[in-house]
Backbone and ligand atoms as CSV (ligand in chain L), in Angstrom:
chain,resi,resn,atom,element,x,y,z
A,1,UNK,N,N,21.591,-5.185,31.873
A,1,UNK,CA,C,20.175,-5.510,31.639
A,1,UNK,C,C,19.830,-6.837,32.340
A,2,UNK,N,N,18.746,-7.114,32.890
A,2,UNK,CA,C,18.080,-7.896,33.986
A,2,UNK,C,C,17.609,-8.948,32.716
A,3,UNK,N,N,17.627,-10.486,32.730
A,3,UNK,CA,C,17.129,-11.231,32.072
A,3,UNK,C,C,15.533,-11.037,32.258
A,4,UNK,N,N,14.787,-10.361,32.768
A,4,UNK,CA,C,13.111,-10.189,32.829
A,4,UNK,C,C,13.437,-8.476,31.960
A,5,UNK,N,N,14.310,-7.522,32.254
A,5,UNK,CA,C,14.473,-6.444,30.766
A,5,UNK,C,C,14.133,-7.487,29.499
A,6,UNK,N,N,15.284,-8.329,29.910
A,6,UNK,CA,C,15.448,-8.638,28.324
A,6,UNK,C,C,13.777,-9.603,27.818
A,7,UNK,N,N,13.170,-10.575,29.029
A,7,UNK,CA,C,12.305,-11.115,28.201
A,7,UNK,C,C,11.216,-10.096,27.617
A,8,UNK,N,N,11.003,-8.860,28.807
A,8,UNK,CA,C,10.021,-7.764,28.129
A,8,UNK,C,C,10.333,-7.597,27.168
A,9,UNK,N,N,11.785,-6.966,26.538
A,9,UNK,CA,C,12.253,-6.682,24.871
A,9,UNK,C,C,11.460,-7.435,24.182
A,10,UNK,N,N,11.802,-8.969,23.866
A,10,UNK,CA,C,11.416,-9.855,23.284
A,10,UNK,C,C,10.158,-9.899,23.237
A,11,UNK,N,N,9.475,-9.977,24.298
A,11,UNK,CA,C,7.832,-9.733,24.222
A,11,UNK,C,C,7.194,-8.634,23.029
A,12,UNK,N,N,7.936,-7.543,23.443
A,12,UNK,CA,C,7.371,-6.556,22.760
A,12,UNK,C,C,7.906,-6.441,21.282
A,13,UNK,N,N,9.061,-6.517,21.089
A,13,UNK,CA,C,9.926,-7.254,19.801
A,13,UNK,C,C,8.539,-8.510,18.777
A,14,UNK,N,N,8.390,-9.125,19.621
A,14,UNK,CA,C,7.531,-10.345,18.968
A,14,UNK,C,C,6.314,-9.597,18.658
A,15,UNK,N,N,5.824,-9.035,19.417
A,15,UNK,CA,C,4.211,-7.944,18.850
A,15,UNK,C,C,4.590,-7.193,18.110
A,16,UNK,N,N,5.663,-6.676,18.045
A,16,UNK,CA,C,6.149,-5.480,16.680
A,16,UNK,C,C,6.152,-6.601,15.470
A,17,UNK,N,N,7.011,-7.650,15.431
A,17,UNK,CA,C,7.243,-8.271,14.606
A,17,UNK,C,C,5.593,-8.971,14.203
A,18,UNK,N,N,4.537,-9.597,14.882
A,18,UNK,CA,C,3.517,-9.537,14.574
A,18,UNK,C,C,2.688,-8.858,13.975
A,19,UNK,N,N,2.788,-7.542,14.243
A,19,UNK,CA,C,2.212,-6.477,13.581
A,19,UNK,C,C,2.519,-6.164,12.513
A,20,UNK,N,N,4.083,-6.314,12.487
A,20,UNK,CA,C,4.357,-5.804,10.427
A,20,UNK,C,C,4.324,-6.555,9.830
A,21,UNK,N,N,4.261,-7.937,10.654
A,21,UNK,CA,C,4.263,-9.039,9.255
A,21,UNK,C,C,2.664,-9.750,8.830
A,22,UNK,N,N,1.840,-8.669,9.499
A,22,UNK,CA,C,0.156,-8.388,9.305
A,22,UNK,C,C,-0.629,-9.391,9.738
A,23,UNK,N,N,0.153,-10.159,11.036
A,23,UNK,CA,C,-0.896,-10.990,11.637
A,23,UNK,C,C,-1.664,-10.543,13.098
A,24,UNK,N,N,-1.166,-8.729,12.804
A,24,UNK,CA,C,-2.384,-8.255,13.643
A,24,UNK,C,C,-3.640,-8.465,13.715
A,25,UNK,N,N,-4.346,-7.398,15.267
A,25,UNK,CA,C,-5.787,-7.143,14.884
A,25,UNK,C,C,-5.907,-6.341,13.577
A,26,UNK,N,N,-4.901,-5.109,13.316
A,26,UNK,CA,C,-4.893,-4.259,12.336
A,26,UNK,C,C,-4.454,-4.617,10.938
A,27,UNK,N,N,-5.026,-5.516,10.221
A,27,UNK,CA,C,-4.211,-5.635,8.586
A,27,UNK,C,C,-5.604,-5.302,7.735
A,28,UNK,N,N,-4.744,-5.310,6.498
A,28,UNK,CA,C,-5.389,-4.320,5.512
A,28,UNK,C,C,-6.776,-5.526,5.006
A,29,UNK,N,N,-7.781,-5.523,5.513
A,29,UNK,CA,C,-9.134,-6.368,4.823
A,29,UNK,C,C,-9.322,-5.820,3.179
A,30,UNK,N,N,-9.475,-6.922,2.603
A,30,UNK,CA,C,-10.206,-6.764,1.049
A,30,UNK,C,C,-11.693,-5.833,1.408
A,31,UNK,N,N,-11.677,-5.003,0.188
A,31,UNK,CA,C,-13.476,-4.569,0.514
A,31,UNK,C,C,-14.165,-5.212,0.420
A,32,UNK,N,N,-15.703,-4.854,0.737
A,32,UNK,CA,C,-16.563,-5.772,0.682
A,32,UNK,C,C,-17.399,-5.616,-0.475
A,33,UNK,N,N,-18.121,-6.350,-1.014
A,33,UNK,CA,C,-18.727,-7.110,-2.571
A,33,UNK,C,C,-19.693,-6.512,-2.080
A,34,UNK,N,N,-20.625,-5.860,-3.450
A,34,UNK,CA,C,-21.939,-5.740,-2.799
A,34,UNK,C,C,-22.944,-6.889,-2.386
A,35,UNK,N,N,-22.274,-7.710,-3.430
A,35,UNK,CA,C,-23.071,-9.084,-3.306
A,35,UNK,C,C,-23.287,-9.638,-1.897
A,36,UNK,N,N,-22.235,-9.305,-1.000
A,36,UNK,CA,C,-22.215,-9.862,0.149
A,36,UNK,C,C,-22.731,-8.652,1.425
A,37,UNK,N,N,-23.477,-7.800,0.794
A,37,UNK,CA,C,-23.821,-6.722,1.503
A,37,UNK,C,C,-25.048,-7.407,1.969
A,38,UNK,N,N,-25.597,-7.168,3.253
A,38,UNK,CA,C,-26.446,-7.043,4.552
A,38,UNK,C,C,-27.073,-5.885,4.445
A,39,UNK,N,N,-28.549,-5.985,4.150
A,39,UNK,CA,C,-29.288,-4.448,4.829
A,39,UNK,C,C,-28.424,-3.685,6.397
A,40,UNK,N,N,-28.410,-2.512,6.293
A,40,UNK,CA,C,-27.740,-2.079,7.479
A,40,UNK,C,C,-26.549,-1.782,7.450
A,41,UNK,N,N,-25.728,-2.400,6.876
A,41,UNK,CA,C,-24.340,-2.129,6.945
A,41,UNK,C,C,-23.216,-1.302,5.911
A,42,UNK,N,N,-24.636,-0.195,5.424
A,42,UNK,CA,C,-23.523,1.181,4.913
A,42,UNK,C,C,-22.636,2.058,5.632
A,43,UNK,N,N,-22.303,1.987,7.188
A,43,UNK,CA,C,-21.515,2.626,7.271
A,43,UNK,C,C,-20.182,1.982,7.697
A,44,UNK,N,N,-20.207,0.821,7.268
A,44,UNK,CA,C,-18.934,-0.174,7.558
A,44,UNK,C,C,-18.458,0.517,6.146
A,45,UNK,N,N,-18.272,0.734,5.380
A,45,UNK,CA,C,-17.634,1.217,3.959
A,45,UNK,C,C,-16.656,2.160,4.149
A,46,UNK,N,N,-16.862,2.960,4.627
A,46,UNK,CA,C,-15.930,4.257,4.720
A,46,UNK,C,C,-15.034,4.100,6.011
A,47,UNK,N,N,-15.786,3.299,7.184
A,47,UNK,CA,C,-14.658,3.094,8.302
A,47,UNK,C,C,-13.602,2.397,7.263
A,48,UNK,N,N,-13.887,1.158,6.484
A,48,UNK,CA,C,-13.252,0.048,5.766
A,48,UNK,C,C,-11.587,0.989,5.474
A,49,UNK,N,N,-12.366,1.637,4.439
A,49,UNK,CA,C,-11.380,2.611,3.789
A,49,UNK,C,C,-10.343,3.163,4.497
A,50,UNK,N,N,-11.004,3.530,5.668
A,50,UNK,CA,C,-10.054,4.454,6.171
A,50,UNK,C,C,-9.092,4.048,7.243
A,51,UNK,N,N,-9.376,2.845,7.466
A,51,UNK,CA,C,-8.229,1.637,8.477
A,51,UNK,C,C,-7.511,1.022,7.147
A,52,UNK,N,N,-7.640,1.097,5.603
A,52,UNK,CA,C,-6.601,1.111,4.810
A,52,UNK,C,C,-5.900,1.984,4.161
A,53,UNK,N,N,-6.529,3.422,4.741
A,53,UNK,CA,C,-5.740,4.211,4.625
A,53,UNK,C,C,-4.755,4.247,6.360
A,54,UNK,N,N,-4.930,4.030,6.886
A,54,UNK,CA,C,-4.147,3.986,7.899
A,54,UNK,C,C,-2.834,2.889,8.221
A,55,UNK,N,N,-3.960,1.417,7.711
A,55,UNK,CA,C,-2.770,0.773,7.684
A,55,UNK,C,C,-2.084,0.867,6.738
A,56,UNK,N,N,-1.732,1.435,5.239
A,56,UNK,CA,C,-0.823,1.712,4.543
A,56,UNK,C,C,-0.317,2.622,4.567
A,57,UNK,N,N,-0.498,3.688,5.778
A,57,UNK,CA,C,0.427,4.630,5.928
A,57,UNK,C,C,1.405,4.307,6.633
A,58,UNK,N,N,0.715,3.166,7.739
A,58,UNK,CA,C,1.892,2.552,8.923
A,58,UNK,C,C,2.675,1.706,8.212
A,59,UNK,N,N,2.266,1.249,7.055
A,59,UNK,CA,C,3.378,0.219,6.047
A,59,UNK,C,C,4.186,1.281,5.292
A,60,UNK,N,N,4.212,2.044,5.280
A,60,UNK,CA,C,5.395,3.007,4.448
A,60,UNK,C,C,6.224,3.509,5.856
A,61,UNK,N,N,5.353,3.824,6.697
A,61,UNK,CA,C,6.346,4.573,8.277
A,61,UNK,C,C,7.308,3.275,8.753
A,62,UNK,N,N,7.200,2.262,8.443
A,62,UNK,CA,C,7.537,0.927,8.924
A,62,UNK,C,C,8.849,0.142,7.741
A,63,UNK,N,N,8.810,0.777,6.916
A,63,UNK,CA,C,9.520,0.571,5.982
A,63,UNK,C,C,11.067,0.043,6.673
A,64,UNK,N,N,11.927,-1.080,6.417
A,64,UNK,CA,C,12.973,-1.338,7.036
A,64,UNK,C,C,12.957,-1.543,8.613
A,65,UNK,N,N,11.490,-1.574,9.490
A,65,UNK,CA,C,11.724,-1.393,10.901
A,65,UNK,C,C,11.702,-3.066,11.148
A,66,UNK,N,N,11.042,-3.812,10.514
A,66,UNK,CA,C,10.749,-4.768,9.950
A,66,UNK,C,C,11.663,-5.733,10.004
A,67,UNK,N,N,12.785,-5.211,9.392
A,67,UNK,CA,C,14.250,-6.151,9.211
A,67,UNK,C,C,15.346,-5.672,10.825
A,68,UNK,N,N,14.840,-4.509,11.089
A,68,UNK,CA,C,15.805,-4.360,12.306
A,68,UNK,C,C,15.272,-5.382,13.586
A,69,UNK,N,N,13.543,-5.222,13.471
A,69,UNK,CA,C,12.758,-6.283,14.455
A,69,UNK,C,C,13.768,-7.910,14.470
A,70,UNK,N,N,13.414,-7.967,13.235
A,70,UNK,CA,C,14.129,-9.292,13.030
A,70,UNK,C,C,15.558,-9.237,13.772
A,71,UNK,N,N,16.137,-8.708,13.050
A,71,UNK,CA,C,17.701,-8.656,13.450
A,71,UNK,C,C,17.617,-8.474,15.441
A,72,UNK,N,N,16.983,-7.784,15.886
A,72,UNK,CA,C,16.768,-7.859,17.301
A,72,UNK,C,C,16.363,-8.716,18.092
A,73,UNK,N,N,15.751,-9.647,17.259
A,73,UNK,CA,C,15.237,-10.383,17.654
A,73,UNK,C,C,16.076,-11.923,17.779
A,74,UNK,N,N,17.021,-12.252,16.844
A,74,UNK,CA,C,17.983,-13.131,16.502
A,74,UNK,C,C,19.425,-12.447,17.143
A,75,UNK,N,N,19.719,-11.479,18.090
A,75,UNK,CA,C,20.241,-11.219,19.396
A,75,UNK,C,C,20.272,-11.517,20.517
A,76,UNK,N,N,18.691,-11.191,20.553
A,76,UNK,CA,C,18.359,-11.847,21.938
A,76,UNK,C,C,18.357,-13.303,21.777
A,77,UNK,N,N,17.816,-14.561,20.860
A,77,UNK,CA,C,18.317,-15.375,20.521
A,77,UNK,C,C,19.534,-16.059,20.364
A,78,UNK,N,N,20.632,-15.777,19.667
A,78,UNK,CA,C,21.666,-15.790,19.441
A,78,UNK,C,C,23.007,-15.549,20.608
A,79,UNK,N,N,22.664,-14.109,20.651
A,79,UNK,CA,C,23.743,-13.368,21.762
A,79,UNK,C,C,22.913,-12.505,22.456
A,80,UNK,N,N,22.271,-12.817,23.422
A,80,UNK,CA,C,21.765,-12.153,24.469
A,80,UNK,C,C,22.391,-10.656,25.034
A,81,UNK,N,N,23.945,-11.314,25.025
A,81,UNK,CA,C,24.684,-9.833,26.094
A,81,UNK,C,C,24.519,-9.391,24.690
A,82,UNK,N,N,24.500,-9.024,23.656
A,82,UNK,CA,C,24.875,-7.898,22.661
A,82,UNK,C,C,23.844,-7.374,22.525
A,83,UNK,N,N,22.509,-7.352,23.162
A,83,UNK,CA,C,21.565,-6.854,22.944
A,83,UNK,C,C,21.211,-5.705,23.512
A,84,UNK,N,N,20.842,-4.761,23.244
A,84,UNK,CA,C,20.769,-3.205,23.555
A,84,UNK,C,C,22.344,-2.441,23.918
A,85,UNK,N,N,23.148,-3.091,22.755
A,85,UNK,CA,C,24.707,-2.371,23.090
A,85,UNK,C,C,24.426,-1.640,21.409
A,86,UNK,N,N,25.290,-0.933,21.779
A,86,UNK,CA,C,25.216,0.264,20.636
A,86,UNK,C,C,26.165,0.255,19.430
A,87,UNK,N,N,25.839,-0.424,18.235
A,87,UNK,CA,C,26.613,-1.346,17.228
A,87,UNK,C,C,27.697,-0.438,16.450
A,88,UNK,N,N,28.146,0.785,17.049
A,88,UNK,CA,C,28.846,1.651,16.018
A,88,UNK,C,C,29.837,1.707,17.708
A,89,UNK,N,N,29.452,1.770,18.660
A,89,UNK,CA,C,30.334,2.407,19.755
A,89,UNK,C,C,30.197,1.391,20.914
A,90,UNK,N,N,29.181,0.267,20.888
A,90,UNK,CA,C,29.152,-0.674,21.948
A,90,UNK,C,C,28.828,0.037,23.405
A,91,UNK,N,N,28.559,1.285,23.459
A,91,UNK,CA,C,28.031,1.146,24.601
A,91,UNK,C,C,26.678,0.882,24.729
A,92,UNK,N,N,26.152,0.769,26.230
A,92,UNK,CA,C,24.627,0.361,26.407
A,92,UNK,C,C,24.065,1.346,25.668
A,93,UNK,N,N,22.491,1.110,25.128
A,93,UNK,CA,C,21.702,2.392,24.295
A,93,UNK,C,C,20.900,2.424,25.387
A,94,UNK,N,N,20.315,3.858,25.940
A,94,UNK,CA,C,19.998,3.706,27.177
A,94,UNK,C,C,18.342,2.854,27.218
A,95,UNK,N,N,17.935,2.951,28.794
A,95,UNK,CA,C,16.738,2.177,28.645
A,95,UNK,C,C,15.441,2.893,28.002
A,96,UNK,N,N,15.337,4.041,28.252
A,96,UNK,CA,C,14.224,4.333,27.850
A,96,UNK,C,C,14.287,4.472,26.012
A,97,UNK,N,N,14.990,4.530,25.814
A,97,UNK,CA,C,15.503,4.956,24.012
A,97,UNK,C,C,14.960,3.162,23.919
A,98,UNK,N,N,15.704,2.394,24.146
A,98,UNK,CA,C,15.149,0.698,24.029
A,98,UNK,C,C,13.757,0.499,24.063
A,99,UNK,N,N,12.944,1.037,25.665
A,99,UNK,CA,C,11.550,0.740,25.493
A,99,UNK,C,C,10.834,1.590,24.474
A,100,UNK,N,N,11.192,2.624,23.769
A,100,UNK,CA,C,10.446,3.420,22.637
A,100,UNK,C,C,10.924,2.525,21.593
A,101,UNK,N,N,11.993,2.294,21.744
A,101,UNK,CA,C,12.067,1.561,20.356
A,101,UNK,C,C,13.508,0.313,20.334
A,102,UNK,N,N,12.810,-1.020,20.773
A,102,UNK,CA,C,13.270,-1.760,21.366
A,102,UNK,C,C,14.254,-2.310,19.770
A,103,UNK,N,N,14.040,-2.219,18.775
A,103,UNK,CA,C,15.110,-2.438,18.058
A,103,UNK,C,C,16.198,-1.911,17.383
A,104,UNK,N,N,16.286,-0.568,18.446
A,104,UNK,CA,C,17.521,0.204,18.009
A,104,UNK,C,C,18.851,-0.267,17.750
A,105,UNK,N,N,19.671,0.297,16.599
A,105,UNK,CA,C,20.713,-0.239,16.639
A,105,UNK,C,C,22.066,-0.036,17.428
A,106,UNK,N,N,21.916,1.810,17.216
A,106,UNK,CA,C,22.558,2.523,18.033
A,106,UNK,C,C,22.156,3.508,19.214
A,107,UNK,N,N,23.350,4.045,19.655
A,107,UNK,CA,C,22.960,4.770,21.064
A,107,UNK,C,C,22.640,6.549,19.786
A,108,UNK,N,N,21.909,6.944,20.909
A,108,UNK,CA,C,21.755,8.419,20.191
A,108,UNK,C,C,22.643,9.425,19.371
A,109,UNK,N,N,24.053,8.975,20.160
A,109,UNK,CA,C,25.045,10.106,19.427
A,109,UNK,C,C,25.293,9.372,18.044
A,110,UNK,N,N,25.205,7.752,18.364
A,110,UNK,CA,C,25.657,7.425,16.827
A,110,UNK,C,C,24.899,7.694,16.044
A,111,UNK,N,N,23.596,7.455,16.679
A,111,UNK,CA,C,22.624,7.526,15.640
A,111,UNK,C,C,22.514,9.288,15.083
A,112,UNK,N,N,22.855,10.081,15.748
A,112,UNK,CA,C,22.856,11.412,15.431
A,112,UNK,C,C,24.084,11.556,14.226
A,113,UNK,N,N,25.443,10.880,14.717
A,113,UNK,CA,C,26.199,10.834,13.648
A,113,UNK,C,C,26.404,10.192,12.243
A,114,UNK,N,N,25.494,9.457,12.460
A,114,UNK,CA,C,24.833,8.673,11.318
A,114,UNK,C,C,23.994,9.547,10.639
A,115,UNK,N,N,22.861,10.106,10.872
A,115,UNK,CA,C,21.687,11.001,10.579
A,115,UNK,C,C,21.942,12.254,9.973
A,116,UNK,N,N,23.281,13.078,10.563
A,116,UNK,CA,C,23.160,14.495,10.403
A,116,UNK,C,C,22.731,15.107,10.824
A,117,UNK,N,N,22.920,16.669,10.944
A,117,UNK,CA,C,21.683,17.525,11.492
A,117,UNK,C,C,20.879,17.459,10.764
A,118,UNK,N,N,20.941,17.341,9.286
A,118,UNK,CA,C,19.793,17.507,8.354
A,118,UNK,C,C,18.765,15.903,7.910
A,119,UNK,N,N,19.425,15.176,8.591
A,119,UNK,CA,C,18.523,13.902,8.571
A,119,UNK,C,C,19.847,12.740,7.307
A,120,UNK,N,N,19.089,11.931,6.978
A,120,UNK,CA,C,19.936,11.461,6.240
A,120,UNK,C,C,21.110,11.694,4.514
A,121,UNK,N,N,22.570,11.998,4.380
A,121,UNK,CA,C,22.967,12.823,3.489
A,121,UNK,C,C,23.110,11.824,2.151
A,122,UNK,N,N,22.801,12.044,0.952
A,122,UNK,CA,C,22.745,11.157,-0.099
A,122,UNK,C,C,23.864,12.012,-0.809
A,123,UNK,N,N,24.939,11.377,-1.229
A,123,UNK,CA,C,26.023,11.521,-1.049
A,123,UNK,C,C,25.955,11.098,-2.750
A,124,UNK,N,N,26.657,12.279,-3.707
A,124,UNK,CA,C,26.744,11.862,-5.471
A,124,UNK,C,C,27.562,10.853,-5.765
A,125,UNK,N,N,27.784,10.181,-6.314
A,125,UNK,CA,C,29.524,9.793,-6.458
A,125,UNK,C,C,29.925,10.165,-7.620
A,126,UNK,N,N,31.408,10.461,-7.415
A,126,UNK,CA,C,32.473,11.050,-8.045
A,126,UNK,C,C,32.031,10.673,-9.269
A,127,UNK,N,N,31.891,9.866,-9.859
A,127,UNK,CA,C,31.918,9.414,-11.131
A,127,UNK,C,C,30.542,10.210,-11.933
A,128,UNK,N,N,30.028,10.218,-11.269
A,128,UNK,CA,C,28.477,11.377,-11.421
A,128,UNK,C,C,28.605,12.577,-12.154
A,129,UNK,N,N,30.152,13.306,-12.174
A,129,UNK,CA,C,30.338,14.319,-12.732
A,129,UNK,C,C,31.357,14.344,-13.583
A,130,UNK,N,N,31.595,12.862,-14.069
A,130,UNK,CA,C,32.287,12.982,-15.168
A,130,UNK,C,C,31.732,12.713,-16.222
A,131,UNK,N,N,32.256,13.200,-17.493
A,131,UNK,CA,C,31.711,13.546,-18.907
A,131,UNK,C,C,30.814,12.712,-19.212
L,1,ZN,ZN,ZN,27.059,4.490,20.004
């Protein structure tokens, strides 16, 4: 990886990390009071609503992406070369898998072997089925 790869990561790393930690353009506004209502401006109400229904859907889809941002981010910081290596197998995770999603941890197969075919397995423990 080219030190201008890596400052793009970081660039885009830092706007992800901007975004979930809601110092976007996009965070969730309080509604508005009627008290503070303006002739004219009934159809700001329902847009309102519905950019908090959006942004709290992207806060549940985002769940944990949050802490990996971070952690990617204190790589490139920290240890530069370990950044976009693949933390279960160390090889490179390729580039385009990085620019979709620059805080991956692993390369695809791990992450497939991690995942399952069926997505993630929640596993009982033993002790679960005793008396
Ligand atoms: Zn791997």
């Amino acid at each position: 990886m080219t030190p201008k790869q890596r400052e793009d990561f970081l660039q885009q790393l830092l706007a992800l990390h901007a975004e979930l930690t809601g110092k976007a353009p996009m965070r969730i506004e309080p509604n508005r009071t009627d008290e503070a209502r303006v002739g004219g401006d009934e159809d700001e109400q329902p847009l309102n609503e519905m950019m908090q229904t959006i942004a709290s859907s992207r806060n549940r889809n985002t769940d944990g992406t949050l802490a990996r941002v971070v952690k990617a981010l204190g790589k490139l910081r920290e240890d530069a070369d370990s950044f976009g290596e693949c933390e279960e197998c160390g090889e490179e995770i390729p580039m385009g898998r990085l620019k979709a999603m620059p805080y991956a941890e692993f390369c695809v197969a791990c992450q497939n072997n991690k995942d399952g075919p069926k997505g993630p397995v929640r596993r009982k423990h033993l002790t679960d089925y005793k008396g």
